[in-house]
C-alpha distance (Angstrom), angle and dihedral (degrees) to the residues before:
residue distance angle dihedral
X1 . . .
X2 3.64 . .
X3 3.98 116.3 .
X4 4.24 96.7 -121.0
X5 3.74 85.0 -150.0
X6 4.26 83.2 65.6
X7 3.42 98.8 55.1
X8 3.59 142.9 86.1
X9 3.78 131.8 -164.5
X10 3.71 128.5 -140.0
X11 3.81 125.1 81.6
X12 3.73 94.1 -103.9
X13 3.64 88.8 57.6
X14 4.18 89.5 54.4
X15 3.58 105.9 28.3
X16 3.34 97.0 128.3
X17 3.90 94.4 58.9
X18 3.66 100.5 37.8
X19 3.90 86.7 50.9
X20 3.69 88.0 53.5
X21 3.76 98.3 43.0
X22 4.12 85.6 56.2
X23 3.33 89.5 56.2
X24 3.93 91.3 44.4
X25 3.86 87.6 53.7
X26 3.48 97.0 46.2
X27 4.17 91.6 61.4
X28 4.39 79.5 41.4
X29 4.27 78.9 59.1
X30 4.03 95.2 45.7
X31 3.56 91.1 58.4
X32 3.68 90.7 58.1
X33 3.89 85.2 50.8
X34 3.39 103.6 63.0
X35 3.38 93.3 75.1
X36 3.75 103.5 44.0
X37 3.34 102.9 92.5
X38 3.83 112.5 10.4
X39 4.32 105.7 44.7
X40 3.98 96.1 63.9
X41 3.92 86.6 45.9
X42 3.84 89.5 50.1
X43 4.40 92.8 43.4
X44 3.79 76.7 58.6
X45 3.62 108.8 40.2
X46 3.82 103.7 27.2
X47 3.95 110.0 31.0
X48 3.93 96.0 31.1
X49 3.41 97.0 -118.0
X50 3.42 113.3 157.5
X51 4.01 107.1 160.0
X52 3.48 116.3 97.8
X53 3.70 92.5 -142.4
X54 3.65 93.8 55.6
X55 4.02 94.1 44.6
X56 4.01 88.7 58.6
X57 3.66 91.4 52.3
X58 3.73 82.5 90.7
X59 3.73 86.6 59.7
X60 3.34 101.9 40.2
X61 3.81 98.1 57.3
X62 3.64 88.9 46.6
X63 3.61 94.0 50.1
X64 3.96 98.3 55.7
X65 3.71 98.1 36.4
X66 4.16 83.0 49.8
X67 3.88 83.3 53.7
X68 3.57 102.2 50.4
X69 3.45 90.8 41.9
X70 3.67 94.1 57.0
X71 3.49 89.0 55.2
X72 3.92 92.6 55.3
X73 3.85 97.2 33.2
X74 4.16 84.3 68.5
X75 3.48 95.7 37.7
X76 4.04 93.5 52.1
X77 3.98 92.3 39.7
X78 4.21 81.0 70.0
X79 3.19 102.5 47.2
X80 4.14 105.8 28.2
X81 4.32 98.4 28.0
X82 3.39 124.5 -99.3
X83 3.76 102.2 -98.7
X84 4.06 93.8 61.9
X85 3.49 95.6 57.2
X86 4.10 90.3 40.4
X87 4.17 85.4 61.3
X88 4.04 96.4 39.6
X89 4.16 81.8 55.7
X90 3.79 85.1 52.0
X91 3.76 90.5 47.6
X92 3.65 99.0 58.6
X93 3.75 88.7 36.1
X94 3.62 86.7 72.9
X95 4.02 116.0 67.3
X96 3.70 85.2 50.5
X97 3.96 106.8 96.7
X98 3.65 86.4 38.1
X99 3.39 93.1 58.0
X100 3.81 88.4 48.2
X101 3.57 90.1 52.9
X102 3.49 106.7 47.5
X103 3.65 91.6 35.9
X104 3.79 108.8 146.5
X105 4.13 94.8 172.3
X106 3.64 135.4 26.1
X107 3.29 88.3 -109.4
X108 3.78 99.2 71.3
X109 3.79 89.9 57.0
X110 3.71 86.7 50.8
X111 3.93 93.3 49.8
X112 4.06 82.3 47.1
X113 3.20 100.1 59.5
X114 4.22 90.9 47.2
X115 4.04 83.3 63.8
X116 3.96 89.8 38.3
X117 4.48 85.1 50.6
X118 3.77 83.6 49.2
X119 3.71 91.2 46.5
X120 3.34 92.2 56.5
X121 3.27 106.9 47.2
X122 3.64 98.8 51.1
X123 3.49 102.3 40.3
X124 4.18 103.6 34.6
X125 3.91 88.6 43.7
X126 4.04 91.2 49.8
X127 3.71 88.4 59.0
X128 3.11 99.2 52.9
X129 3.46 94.6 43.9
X130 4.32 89.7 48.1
X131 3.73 88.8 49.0
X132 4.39 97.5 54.6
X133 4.11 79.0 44.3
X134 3.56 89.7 60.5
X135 3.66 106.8 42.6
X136 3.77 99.1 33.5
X137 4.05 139.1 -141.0
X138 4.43 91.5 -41.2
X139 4.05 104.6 57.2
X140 4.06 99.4 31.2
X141 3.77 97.2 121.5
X142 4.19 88.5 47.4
X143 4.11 86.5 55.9
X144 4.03 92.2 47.4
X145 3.10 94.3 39.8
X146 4.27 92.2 44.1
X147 3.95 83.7 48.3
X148 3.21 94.4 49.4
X149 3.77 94.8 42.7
X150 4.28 86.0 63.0
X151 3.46 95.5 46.0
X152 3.36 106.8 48.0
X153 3.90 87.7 46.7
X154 3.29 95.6 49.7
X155 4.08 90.8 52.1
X156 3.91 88.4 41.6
X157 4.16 79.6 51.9
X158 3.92 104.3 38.9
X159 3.97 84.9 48.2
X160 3.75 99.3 54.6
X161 4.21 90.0 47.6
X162 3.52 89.3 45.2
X163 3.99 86.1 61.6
X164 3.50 96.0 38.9
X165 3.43 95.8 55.3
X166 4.34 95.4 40.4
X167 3.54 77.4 57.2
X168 3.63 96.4 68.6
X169 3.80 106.8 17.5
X170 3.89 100.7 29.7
X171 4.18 131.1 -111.2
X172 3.67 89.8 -54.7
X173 2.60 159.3 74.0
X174 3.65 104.1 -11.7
X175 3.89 103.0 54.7
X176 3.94 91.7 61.7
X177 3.67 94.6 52.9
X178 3.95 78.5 86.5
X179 3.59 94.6 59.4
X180 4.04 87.3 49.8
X181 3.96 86.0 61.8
X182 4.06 97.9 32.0
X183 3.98 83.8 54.3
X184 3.77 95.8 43.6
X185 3.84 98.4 44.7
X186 4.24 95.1 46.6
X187 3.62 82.2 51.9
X188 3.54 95.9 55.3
X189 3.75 93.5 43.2
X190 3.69 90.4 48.9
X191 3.59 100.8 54.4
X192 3.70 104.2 36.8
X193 3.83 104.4 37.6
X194 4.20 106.6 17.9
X195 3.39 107.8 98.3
X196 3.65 131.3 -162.8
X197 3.84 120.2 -84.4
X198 3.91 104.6 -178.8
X199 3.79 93.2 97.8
X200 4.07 91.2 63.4
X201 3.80 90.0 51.4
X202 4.04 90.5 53.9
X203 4.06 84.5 43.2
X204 3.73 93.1 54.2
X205 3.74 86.7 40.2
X206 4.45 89.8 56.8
X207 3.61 91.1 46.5
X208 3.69 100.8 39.7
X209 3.63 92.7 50.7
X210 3.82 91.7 -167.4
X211 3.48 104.3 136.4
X212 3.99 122.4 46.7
X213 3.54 80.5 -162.7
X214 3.69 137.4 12.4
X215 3.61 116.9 -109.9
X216 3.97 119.3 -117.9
X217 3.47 131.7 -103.2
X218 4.22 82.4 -105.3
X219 3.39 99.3 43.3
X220 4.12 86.3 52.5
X221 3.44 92.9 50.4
X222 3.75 100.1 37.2
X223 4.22 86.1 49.6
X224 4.00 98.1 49.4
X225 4.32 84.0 39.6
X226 3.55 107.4 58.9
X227 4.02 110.1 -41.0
X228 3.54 107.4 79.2
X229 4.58 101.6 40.6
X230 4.18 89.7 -148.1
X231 3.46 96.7 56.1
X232 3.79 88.5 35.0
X233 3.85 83.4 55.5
X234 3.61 95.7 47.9
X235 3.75 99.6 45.6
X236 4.37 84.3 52.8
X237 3.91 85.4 54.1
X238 3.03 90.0 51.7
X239 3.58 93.5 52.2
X240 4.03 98.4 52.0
X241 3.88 87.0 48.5
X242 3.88 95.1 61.5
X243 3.90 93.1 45.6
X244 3.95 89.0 48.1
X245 3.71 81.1 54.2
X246 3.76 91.8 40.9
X247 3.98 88.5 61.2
X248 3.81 93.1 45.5
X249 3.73 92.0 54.9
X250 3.73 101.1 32.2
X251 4.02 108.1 42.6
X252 4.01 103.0 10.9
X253 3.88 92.5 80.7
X254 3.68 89.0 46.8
X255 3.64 97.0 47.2
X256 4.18 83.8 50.1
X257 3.17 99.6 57.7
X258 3.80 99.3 44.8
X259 3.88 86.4 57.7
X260 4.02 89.0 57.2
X261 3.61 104.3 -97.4
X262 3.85 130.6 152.3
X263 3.82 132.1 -114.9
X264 3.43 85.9 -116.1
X265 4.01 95.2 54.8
X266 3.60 92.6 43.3
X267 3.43 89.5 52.8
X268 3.93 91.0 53.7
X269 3.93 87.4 45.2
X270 3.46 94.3 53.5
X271 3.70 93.7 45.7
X272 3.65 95.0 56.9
X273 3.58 99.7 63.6
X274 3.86 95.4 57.2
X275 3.64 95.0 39.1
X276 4.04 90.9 57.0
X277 3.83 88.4 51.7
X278 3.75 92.6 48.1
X279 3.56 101.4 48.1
X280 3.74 104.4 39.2
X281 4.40 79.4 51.8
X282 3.87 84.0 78.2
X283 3.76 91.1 60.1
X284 4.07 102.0 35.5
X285 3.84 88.1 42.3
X286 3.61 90.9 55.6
X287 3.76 99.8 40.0
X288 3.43 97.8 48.1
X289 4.00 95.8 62.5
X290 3.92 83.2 50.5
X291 4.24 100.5 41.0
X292 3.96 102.8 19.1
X293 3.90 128.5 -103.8
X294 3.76 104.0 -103.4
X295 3.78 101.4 88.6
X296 3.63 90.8 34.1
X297 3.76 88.0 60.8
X298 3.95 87.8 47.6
X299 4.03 98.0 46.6
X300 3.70 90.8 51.1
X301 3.73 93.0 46.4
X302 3.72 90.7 56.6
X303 3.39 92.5 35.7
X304 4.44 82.0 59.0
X305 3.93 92.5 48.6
X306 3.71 96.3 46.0
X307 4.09 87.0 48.0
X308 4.07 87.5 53.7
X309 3.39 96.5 52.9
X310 3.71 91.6 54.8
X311 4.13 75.3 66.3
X312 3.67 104.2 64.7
X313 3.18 101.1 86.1
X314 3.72 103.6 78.8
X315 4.01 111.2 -125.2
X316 3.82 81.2 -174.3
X317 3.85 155.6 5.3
X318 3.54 135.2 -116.7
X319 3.67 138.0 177.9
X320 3.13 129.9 -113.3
């Protein structure tokens, strides 16, 4: 573990990591990709699966295990280092487009995308976390919103070639050969270049002097939970903005292709979406260091409901 005494705080000080760790997060975000536009298409088209409920069993798995991970991925970045729990994200990240590939049953994509949820929890969570160690307490929102800039890109990116090449090969297996390289080369970067960031947390911690004592696991969880109503507020945001993104991912394809579109336009379709949240990340992230996150939070809420209703209208039917 770093020496705190070593280290300074400040993104100018750390460029060269943070830098690196967008670029780690941004292959963490391809992964994710892979699957936006091509795995409800081949629930449909391959396994027969034509209930809607049984299609997002895919995405529910992946959304719990992703939870619970999250939970542990911060706990075990305190007590273990962030870097080890950055590479074991990296290690379960990588079975997953074989598994797609050689998939004989649904449940093998299913099982894939429990490793993918566990991926993604541990290794998009530990860059965020390595990036706010770097650039300490006054430029947070600019390193969220920078990490989630890449990532979201990248999905918005991986999604789009993952259509454009289903378009001319078919669902598989030649769109996950990408995730075979994305997995391989985050790996790499993560183990031979990431360094550990735990020591500028404990320095910001020594000259901060905030806490007399640092709060428990519990107390953390019990505080951002219910306890303390602006975290509790945040964390329920939070929440309703990853099962907005749940119904992008899971049904939009679906709904697509029943209306006649091509692999190709899906593929566009489902790049959009990502690519909007990415991009405007930059701005928000920025912004929010300089005006606050509350009404940021409540503009982008309101922004999500008005967006929903633009949605019910059906554009088309599906069984199930």
């Amino acid at each position: 573990m770093t020496d705190p005494s070593s280290v300074t705080l400040g993104l100018r000080a750390n460029r060269r990591q943070f830098w690196l760790l967008v670029a780690v997060n941004a292959f963490v975000g391809a992964m994710v990709g892979l699957e936006r536009t091509v795995l409800p298409l081949i629930a449909d088209q391959e396994f027969g699966i034509v209930s809607r409920s049984a299609v997002l069993s895919f995405l529910v798995t992946f959304g719990l295990v992703k939870a619970a991970t999250n939970f542990f991925a911060g706990v075990a970045a305190d007590r273990i280092g962030r870097k080890p729990v950055l590479l074991l994200g990296w290690l379960f990240g990588l079975p997953v487009p074989f598994l797609v590939i050689w998939a004989p049953a649904w449940s093998w994509i299913v099982f894939a995308n429990v490793l993918l949820g566990i991926n993604q929890g541990l290794a998009w969570s530990t860059t965020v976390i390595m990036k706010i160690d770097l650039v300490g307490p006054k430029r947070r929102g600019f390193a969220m919103g920078l990490n989630e800039f890449a990532g979201y890109l990248a999905v918005a990116l991986s999604a789009y070639a993952t259509g454009h090449v289903a378009s001319v090969f078919g669902l598989r297996p030649e769109p996950f050969y990408m995730g075979i390289a994305f997995a391989a080369i985050g790996l790499s970067l993560s183990a031979l270049f990431v360094r550990e960031t735990a020591g500028h947390v404990h320095e910001e911690i020594r000259l901060s002097r905030e806490f007399e004592t640092v709060p428990s696991t519990r107390e953390v969880f019990a505080r951002v939970s219910w306890k303390d109503p602006a975290l509790m507020s945040c964390s329920q945001a939070g929440l309703f903005n990853n099962l907005n993104d749940g119904l992008a991912w899971g049904l939009f394809p679906l709904f697509f292709a029943a209306a006649g579109l091509s692999l190709r336009q899906i593929g566009v379709l489902a790049a959009v979406y990502p690519a909007t949240w990415g991009i405007l990340q930059l701005m928000t992230g920025t912004l929010s260091d300089r005006w606050g996150r509350k009404w940021m939070i409540v503009g982008g809420m309101a922004l999500q409901g008005l967006a929903l209703l633009g949605w019910l209208r059906p554009k088309a039917s599906l069984p199930g």
